[in-house]
N, C-alpha and C positions, 0 to 999 in steps of 0.2 A: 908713281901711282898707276896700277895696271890700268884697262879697258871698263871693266868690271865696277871698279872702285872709284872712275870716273863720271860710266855712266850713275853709278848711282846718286854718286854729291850731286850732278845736274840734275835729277829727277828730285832729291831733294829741295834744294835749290827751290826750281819751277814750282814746287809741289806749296811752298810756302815765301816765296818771292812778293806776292802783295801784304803778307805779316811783315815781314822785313822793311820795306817800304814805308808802310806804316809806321811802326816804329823809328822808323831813320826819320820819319817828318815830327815825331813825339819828343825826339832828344834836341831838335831842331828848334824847337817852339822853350823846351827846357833852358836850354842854352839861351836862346832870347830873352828869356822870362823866367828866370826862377823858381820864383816863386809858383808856379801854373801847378809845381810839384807840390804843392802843399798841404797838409790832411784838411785841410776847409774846405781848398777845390777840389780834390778827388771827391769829398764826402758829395757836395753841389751835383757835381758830376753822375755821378751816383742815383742823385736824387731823382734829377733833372730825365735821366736814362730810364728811373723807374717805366713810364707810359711806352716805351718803346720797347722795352724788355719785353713786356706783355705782351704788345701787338706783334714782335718778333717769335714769340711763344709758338702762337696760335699759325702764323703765316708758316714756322716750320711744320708743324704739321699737314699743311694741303702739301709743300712744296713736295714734302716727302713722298706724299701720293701721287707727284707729277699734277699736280694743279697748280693754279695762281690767282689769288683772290687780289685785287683790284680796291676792293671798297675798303677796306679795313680805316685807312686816315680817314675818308669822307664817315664812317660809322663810328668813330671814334668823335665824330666834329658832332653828328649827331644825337649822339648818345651823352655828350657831354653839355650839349643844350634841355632835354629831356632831365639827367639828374639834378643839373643846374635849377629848371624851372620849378622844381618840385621842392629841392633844398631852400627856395627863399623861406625869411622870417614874416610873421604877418603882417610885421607892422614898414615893412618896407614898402616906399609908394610908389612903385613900376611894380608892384607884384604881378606875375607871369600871369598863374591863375588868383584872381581877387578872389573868386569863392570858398578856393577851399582852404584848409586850415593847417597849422602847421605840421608838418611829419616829422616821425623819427627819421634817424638818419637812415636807417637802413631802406627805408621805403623808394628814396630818390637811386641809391646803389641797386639795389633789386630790379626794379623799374628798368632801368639803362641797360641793364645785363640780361634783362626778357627780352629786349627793343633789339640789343645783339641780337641775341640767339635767335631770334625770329626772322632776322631778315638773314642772317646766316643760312640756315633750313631754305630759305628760299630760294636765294642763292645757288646753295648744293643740289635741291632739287632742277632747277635749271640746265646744270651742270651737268648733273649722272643720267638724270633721266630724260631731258631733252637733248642731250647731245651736243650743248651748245658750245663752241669752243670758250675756255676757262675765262683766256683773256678779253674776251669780246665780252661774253656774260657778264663779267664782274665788272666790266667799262662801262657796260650800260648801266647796272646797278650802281655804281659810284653815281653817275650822271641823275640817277631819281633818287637816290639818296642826300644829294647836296641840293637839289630841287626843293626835298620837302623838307631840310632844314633849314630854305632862306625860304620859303613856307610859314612852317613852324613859327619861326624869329621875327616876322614880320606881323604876327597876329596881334591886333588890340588887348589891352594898352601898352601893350613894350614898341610896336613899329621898327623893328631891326636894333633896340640897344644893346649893347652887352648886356648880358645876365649878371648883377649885381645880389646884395641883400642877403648873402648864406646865411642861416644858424649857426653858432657856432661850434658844436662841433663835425658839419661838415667841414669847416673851414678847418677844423684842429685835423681832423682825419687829412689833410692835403698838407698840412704843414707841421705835424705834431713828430716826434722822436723818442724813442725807448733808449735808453744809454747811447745816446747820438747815433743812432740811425734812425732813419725815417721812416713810417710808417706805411708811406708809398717802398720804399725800397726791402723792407718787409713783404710785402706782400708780392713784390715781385719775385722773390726768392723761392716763398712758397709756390708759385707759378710755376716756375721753372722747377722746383722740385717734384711737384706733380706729372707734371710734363711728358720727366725724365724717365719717372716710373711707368709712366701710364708705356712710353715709348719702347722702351729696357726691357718692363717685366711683368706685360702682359700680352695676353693672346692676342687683342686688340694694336697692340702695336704691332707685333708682329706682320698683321695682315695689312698694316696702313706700310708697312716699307714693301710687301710682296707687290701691294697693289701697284707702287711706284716703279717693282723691278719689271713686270711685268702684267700688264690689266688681262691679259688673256689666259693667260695659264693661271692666275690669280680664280680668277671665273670657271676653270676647267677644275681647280683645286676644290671649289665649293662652299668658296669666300663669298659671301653676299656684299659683292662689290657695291651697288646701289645704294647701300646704307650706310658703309663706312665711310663711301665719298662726302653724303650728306653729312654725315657727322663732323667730317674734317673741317667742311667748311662753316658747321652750327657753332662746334668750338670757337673757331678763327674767331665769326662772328661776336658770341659771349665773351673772349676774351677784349675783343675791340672795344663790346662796351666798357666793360670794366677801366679799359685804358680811358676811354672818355669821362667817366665820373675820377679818376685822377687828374686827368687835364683840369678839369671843373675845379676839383675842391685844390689845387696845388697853387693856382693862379688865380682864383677867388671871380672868376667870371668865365661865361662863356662864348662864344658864337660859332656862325659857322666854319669859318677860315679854321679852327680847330682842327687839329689833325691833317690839315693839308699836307701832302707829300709824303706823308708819315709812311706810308706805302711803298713807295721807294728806298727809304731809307731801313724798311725793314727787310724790305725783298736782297737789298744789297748787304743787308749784315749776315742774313741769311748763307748767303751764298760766299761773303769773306767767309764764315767760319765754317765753311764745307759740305753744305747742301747744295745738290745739282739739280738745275732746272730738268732734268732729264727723270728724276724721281728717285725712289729708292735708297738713297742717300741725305744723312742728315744728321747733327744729334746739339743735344741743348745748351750744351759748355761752348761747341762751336759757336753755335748765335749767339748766345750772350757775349762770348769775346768778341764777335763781331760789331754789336751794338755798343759795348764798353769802346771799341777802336776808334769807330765812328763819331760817338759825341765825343773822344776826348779830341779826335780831330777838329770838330766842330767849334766846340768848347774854345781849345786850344789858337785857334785862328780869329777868332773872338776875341781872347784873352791879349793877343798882340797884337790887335786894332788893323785885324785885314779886313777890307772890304767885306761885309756881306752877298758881291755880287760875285766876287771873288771866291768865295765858300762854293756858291752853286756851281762854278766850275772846278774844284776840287772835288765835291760830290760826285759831278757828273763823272768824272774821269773814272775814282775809286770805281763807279758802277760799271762802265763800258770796262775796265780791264779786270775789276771781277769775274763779269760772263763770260770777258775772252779765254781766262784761263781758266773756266770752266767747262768749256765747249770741247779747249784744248787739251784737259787733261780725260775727257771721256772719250776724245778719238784715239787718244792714245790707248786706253783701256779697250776699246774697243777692235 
């Protein structure tokens, strides 16, 4: 093998060495467990993945721009208290609000997904126009965002219960299936089909990867940097909620522990499937293989009764050697 044909297999290699990995811990868990392969668990899998698919959506998008949104699991824990309290039936007796009366389903969805996009917007505005660095701003906003959901959750007559009591068809909406797929996993799809386009093959995308390759020449080009930013991060936002009225209607309760970490775990599928913290770089088949890798590692470790404490340091590792070979492969580039 010449020099050439060498260096290349190792840039290869490197280039997809935590997929490999991946996958070697997948045939690992197979071989253990059989059955883990089976169209019931993948479908679960699947399902399960829906609420992260989403919130992996939307966090591609800021990363692309070189931001990092922070809240998205704690707005998603939010947002799915919010659709939660609005979806009770009337005649359930913790009802959130006693006064009002029953909604359609869309009401408690719409709701959740304003409740995003609202505090997304503020967020971004934070971010572009005060200058604030991403990850500080969006720390602090995690931080008042879980405030006013153990807030929220504590208000008379509920005092911190779970959110109980759906109508039923929120509950069908979290649990229901067209020719054995789910509903949630529908609408993820669509997500990410929008996404793609929005990313692909429009002008708008176009200017969300410039802004990530470069913010200054972006601004000298005559991109109105300030709005895209908020955008990226109003989306993230509305997409978070949306992921929170699936958490609500999928598991038929809510609170605030919802969506914890969920940030993490998006930030890192994110960046498995080949979005750089550095911007500019990104696209949506990546993340979703990346979230698809993730729960089934998850799933998977689960599935052959490892420790859950155990998981979070599996987690942790995938995350620290995703960035590393992400740092890695842009000083190369560089």
């Amino acid at each position: 093998m010449n020099t050439a044909s060498s260096k290349s297999l190792r840039r290869l290699m490197m280039d997809n060495v935590l997929y490999i990995c991946l996958l070697m811990m997948i045939v690992i868990i197979a071989i253990i467990a059989p059955s883990f392969l089976s169209l019931g668990v993948l479908t679960d899998i699947l399902t399960q993945s829906a609420p992260r698919v989403v919130l992996a959506m939307g966090l591609l998008v800021v990363i692309i721009s070189c931001g990092i949104d922070m809240t998205v699991g704690r707005l998603a824990g939010l947002c799915a208290i919010i659709s939660g309290s609005l979806a009770q039936a009337v005649t359930y007796n913790l009802k959130f609000w006693p006064g009002l009366p029953e909604f359609p389903i869309w009401v408690p969805i719409i709701a959740a997904m304003l409740a995003g996009l609202l505090v997304g917007c503020i967020t971004g505005s934070i971010v572009s126009k005060l200058r604030v660095p991403a990850f500080l701003a969006t720390l602090g906003m995690q931080m008042i965002i879980y405030g006013a959901s153990l807030l929220l959750i504590n208000k008379k007559p509920n005092h911190s219960q779970p959110l109980a009591g759906y109508i039923n068809p929120f509950s069908d909406f979290g649990t229901g299936s067209i020719a054995g797929i789910s509903y949630l996993a529908i609408i993820a799809i669509a997500v990410m089909i929008l996404v793609h386009i929005m990313l692909t093959r429009t002008t708008l995308g176009k200017n969300i990867f410039a802004i990530g390759g470069n913010r200054e020449a972006a601004i000298v080009s005559g991109i109105n940097v300030h709005k895209i930013e908020i955008f990226t991060y109003a989306l993230c936002g509305f997409l978070a909620g949306l992921a929170g009225v699936m958490l609500a209607a999928r598991t038929g309760s809510a609170t605030p522990s919802y969506g914890e970490g969920y940030e993490l775990d998006a930030i890192a599928s994110c960046i498995i499937g080949g979005a750089s913290f550095t911007g500019g770089i990104g696209s949506v088949p990546g993340a979703f293989l990346g979230v698809i890798i993730f729960n089934v590692i998850n799933y998977g470790l689960t599935f052959i009764g490892l420790s859950s404490y155990f998981q979070y340091i599996v987690k942790g590792l995938i995350i620290v050697f995703a960035v590393a070979l992400d740092m890695r492969k842009y000083a190369h580039h560089s």
